[in-house]
N, C-alpha and C positions, 0 to 999 in steps of 0.2 A: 504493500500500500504506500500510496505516494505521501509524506508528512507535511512535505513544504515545497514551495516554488518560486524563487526568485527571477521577474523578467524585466530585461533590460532593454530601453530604446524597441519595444515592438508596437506599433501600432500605437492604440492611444497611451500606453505606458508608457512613459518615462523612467521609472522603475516603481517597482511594487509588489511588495512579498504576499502569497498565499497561505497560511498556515490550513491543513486540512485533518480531520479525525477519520481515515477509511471512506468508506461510502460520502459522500456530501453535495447537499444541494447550496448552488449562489443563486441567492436571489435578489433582486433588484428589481426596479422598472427598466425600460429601453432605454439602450444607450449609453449604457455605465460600466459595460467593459464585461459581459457573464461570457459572450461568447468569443467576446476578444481572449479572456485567457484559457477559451477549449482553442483557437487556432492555436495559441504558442504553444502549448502543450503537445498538440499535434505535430506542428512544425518543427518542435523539436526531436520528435519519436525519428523523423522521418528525416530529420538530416542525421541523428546518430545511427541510425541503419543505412543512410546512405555510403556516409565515412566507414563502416565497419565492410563495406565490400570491398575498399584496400586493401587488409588484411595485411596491415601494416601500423603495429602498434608498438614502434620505436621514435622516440623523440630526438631529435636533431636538430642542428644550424644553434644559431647562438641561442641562449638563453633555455634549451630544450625543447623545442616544439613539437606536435604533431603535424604532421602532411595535412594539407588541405584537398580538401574532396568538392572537386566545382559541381555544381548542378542547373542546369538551363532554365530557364521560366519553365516551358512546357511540361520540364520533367518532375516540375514542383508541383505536387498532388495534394499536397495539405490544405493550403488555404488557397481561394480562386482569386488569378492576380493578373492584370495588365501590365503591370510594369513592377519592377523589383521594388523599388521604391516607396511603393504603395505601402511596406512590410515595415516602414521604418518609422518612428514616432517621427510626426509633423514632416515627414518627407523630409528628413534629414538626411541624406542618403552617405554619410560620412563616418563617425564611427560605426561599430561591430556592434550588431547587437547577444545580450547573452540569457542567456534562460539557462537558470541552474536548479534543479532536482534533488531532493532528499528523501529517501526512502527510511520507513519505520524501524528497518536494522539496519540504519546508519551507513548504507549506499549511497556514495552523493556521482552527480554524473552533471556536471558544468560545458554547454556548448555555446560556440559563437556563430556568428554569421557574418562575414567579411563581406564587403559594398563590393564588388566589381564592375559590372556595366546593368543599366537596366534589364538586361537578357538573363545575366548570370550571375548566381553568387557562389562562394566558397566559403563552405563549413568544415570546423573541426574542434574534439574537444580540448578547452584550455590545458594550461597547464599543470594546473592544480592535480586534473586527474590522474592516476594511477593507471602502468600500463596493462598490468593483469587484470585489475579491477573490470577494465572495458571490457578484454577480451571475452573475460565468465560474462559480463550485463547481455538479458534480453528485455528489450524495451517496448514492447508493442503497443500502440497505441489507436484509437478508430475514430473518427472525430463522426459526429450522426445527425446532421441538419434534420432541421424538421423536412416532414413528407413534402414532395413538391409535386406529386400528381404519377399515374402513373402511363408509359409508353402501351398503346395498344400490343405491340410486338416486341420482344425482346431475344436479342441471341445470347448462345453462352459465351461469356467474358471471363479474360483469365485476370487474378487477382491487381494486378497493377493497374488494368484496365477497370475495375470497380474502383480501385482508391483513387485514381483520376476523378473518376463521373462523382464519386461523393464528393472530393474536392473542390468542384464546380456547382456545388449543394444539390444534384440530383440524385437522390439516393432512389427515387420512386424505380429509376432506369436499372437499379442491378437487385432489386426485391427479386424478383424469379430464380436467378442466381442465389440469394442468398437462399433461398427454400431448398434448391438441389444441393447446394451443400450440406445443409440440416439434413436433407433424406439421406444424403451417402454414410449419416451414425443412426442407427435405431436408437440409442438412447437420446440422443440431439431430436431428433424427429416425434418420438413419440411426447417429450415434456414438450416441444414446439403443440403438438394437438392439442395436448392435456390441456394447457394456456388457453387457446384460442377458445376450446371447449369450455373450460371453467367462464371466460370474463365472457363469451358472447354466445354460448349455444353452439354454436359451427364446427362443421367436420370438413379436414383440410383432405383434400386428395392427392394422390402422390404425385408430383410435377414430372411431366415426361420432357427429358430435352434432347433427345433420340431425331426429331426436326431441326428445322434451320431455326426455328423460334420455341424459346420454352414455353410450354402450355402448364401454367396454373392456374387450379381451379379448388373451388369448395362447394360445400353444401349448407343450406341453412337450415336443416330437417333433415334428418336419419331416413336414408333410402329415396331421398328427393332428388328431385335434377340440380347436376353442379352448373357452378358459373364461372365465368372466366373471375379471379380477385381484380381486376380493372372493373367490373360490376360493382363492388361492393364501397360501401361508404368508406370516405375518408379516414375517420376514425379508425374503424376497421382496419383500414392500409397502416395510419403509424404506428398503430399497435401490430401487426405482425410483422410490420420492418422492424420495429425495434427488438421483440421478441426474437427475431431469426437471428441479427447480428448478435444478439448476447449467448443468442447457443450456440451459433458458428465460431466466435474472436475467444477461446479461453484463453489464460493467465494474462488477459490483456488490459487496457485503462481505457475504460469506454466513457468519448466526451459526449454528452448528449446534451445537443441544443432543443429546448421545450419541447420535452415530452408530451406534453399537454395540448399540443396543437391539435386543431380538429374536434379534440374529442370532448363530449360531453362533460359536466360535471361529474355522474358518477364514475365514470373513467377515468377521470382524473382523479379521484380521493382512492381508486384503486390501482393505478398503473404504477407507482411508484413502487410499493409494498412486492409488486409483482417484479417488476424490474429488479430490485433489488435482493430479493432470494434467489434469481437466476443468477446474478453475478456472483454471492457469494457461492451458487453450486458449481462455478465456472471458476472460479478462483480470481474474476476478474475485480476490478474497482470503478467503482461507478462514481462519474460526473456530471451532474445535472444541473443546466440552467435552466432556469424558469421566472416568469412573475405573477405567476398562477397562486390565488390564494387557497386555492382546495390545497394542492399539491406540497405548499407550505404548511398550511395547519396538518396534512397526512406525515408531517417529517418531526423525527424526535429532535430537541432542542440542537442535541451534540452531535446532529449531522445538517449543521445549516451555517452556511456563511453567508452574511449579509454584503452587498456591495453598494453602499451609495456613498460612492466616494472611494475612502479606500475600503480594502475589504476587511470584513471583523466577523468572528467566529459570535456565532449565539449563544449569550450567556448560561440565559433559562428560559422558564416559559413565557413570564412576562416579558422576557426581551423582543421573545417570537412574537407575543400581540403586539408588542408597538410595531415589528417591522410588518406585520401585516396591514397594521392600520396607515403606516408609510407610507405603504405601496397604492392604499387608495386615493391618501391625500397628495403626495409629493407628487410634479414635473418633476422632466428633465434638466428642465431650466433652474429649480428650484435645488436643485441637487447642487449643478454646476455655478449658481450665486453663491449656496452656504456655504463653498468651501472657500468663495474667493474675496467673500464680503467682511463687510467687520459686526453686522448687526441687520435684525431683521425689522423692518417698523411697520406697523399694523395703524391704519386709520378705517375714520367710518367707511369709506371709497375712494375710490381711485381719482376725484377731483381733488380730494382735502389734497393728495401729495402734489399735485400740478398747482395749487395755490403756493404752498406750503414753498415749493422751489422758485416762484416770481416773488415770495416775500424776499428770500433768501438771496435773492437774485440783485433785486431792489436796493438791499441793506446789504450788500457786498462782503453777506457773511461766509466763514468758512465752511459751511457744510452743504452750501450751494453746485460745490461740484463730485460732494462724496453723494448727494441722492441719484446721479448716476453711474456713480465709478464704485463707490462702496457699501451703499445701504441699500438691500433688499425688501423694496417696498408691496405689501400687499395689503386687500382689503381686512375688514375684521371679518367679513364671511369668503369663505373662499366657494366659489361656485365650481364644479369639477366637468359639469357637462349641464346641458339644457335640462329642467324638470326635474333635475337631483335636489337634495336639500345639500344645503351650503354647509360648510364644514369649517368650526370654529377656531377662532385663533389659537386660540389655547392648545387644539389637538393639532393642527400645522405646526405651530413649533415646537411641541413636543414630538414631532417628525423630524425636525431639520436639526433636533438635539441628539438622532441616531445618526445623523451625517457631521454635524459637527459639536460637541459635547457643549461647548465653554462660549457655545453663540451666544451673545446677548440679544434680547428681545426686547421690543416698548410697543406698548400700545395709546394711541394719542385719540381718546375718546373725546365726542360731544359730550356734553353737559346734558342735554336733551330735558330742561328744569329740575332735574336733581340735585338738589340740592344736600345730599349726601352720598354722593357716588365716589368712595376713595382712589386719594392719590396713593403711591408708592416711592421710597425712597430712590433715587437715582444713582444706583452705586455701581453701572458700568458692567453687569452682570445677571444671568438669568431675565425671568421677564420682568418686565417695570412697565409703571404706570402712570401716565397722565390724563389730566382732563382740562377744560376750558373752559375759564368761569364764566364766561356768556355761554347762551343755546347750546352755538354751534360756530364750528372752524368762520363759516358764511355771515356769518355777525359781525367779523371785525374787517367785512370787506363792506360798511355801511360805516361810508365816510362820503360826507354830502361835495366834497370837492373832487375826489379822484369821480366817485361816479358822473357828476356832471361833465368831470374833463373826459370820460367814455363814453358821453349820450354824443356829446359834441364829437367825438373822434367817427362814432358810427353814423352819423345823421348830416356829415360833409359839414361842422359846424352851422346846422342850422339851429338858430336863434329861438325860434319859437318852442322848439323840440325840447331844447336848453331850459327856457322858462318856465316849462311845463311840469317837468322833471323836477325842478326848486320849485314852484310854489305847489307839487302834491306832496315832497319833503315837509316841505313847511307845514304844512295843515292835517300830515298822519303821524309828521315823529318830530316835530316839531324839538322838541329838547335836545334831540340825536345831531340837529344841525348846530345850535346855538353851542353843543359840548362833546365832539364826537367822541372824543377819548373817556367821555364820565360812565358812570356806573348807572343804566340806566334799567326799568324796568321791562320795559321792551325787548330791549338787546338779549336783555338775562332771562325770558320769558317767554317768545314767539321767534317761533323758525324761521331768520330773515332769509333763508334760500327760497322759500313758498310763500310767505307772506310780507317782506317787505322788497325786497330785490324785484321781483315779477313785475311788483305794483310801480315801480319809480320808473320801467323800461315800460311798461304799456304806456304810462302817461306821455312820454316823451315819444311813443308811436312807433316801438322797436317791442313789436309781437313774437319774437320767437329766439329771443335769449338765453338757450339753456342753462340748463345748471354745469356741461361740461365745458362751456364759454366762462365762465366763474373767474377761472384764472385770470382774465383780462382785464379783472376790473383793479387784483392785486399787482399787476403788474404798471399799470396807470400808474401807482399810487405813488406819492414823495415818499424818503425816508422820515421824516416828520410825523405824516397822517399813518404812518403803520402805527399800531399799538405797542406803549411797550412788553406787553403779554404778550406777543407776540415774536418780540425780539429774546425774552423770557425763554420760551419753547425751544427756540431753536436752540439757544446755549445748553438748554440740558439733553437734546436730541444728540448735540454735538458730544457732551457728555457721557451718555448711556451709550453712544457705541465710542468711545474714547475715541476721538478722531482728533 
């Protein structure tokens, strides 16, 4: 069983250690690197098999090296590649990359991958390793894309010819091959039926490839007519793909990319359990990516690696709900800010932060250019898809505290007449809390001169429009003008986004001022007419994510 895996410079890594316990599933959402480290893992099987066809396991030239063993694009079967290049973190195509290997009794097996031309690279293992070591190591390894459908016709292919086509993620193209291999062991064959028998009813018939094309087929009823398996549902397919490879590939490290595809719910809360008794009766080890929440909650704590971000082993069970509850809450995007931000900030909506950055703008404070370079802004409800119920701040970043432990978090509430809604101390850590002693954010943008310098700026400076707009000031908040900065009951009392802001822009003959136009009016404004409550906020914004 493989323990650990360090890979260097491949793909999205930079570097990044694996730690694994035997069997183990990474789970993540997309995009976070699950299947990135089934290719390097692959890729590496499959350059240390290549270099072992030297047979030449004596170290030479300065420093003691191993021979390097070139290998063409074409004849790269691991992972499917247009250009060598593509293999290298940020297309770096400069230094070696290296993927090193730790096995449970203490096997370690370190290779490189030397740049040569887009066409070709040359691998061999560092220096570190031992030359006997190599020579005893067998490495085998299968990498197993989800089902991509299957070829009406299929010939028999001989094995290099399958790890090409999985290579290029068409596994559906050597399923019929994989069945004739299971029939050439009656034991292989018969637990292959047994499987198919237990999780679906079906009886498998024995594949003839005696033609130019393998013919397989099954029955869904004892003594009923067979069908070609391209008949049969999806489902069906990745589950006997997968099933076949684990009984064909013994002593081997089988990477499986989402087992879960296709298949229903309760195939998924059963495929895994099943997958994994066949690899321990094959002596193989199993790797599974998934972001399937059956397939996570079907796994014991001590076979789950979490990836959002870097990767980390599950502690317990409550570890495993939060990352399930991750996986429904977090983006991609949400992954890749918390590792790069310094704090997450939560408002009522996505206007407050677009004012919140023209105040900031205005008043030429410093955290004007961390709301888009460092602070990860979101609503307090996070909406995940249409018709869903919105998903609380509190359970978001208790998500984004599996991806990064020590995030600080704030939340910058409305007032909404609450007059006892607590603050929180500001101490640069965990979540913290403000509120705004008027309504709302939209309150301290009801200042009688920036809005009038915005009726004029939208209405070409017409005059009337202007006048209109002050004397319906005058005669609804009439105190808000004479003292914009006072402590007024209005301001502290009534939602000036619906009821006083609408009212001063219809007066003045400007019917469809949204509330996400808001910004414009804090942007207008002098450094003067901002409030200093306002200038307040941000210093402790600035604060709570230490910027």
């Amino acid at each position: 069983m493989i323990r650990e895996v360090t890979i260097r410079r491949f793909k999205r890594f930079a570097e990044v250690t694996f730690e694994l316990r035997g069997h183990v599933v990474l789970a993540g959402p997309n995009n976070t690197g699950k299947t990135t480290f089934l290719q390097a893992v692959a890729a590496m099987g499959f350059a240390f098999n290549q270099w072992k066809t030297l047979n030449n396991f004596r170290k030479a030239g300065r420093g003691g090296a191993y021979a390097w063993k070139p290998i063409a694009r074409p004849a790269f079967t691991s992972v499917p590649l247009r250009s060598f290049d593509l293999l290298w973190s940020n297309r770096i195509y400069q230094q070696p990359i290296e993927i090193a290997i730790t096995w449970e009794d203490g096997r370690r097996l370190e290779m490189e991958f030397q740049p040569d031309t887009t066409e070709q690279v040359k691998v061999r293992p560092t220096r570190i390793n031992d030359a006997n070591a190599l020579r005893n190591l067998d490495f085998d390894t299968t990498f197993i894309p989800p089902m991509s459908g299957l070829e009406t016709e299929e010939p028999v292919y001989t094995r290099p010819k399958q790890d090409d086509l999985l290579g290029k993620g068409k596994p559906g193209d050597v399923l019929r091959n994989l069945l004739v291999t299971a029939h050439e062991s009656q034991v292989a064959w018969q637990a292959l039926c047994d499987s198919i028998r237990h999780l679906f009813g079906y009886e498998l018939a024995s594949p003839n490839d005696q033609g130019p094309h393998i013919v397989a087929e099954y029955r869904e009823v004892a003594d009923g007519p067979t069908y070609d398996i391209a008949s049969a549902g999806s489902g069906f397919q990745q589950v006997l793909m997968l099933l076949a490879f684990l009984h064909t590939r013994e002593n081997a490290t089988l990477l499986v990319d989402e087992p879960d595809a296709h298949l229903h719910v309760i195939l998924q809360d059963a495929i895994y359990s099943e997958l994994r008794a066949v690899a321990a009766q094959k002596n193989s080890q199993l790797i599974v990516a998934t972001h399937s929440e059956v397939v996570i909650n079907s796994v014991d704590p001590n076979e789950l690696c979490m990836i959002l971000g870097l990767p980390k082993l599950i502690a317990d069970v409550a570890e495993k709900r939060r990352l399930v509850q991750a996986l429904k809450v977090l983006s991609h995007i949400d992954i890749m800010c918390a590792l790069q931000m310094s704090g997450v900030l939560y408002t009522e909506d996505y206007t407050d932060v677009y004012i919140l950055k023209a105040w900031a703008r205005v008043l030429d404070h410093p955290v004007y250019d961390a709301f888009d370079q460092r602070i990860l802004c979101r609503e307090k409800q996070t909406i995940t898809r249409p018709d869903a119920p919105g998903i609380e701040y509190d359970k978001h970043y208790d998500a984004l505290r599996l991806v990064k432990d020590r995030l600080p978090g704030l939340i910058l509430l409305d007032r909404d007449g609450n007059q006892n809604l607590p603050e929180s101390e500001i101490v640069g850590n965990g979540m913290q809390r403000l509120r705004w002693q008027r309504y709302e954010v939209e309150s301290y943008l009801v200042h009688p001169d920036a809005l009038l310098r915005v009726v004029a700026n939208l209405t070409g400076v017409n005059q009337a429009a202007v006048d209109a707009a002050r004397e319906y000031m005058t005669q609804q908040i009439g105190q808000v003008v004479n003292e914009p900065h006072g402590n007024h009951i209005i301001l502290n009392g009534v939602k000036a986004s619906t009821e006083i802001i609408p009212g001063i822009m219809n007066a003045a003959g400007i019917h469809r001022f949204e509330k996400r136009r808001f910004h414009e009016i804090a942007a207008a404004m002098t450094p003067d007419e901002i409030h200093s409550e306002v200038k307040e906020k941000l210093d402790l914004i600035q604060k709570a994510f230490n910027l």
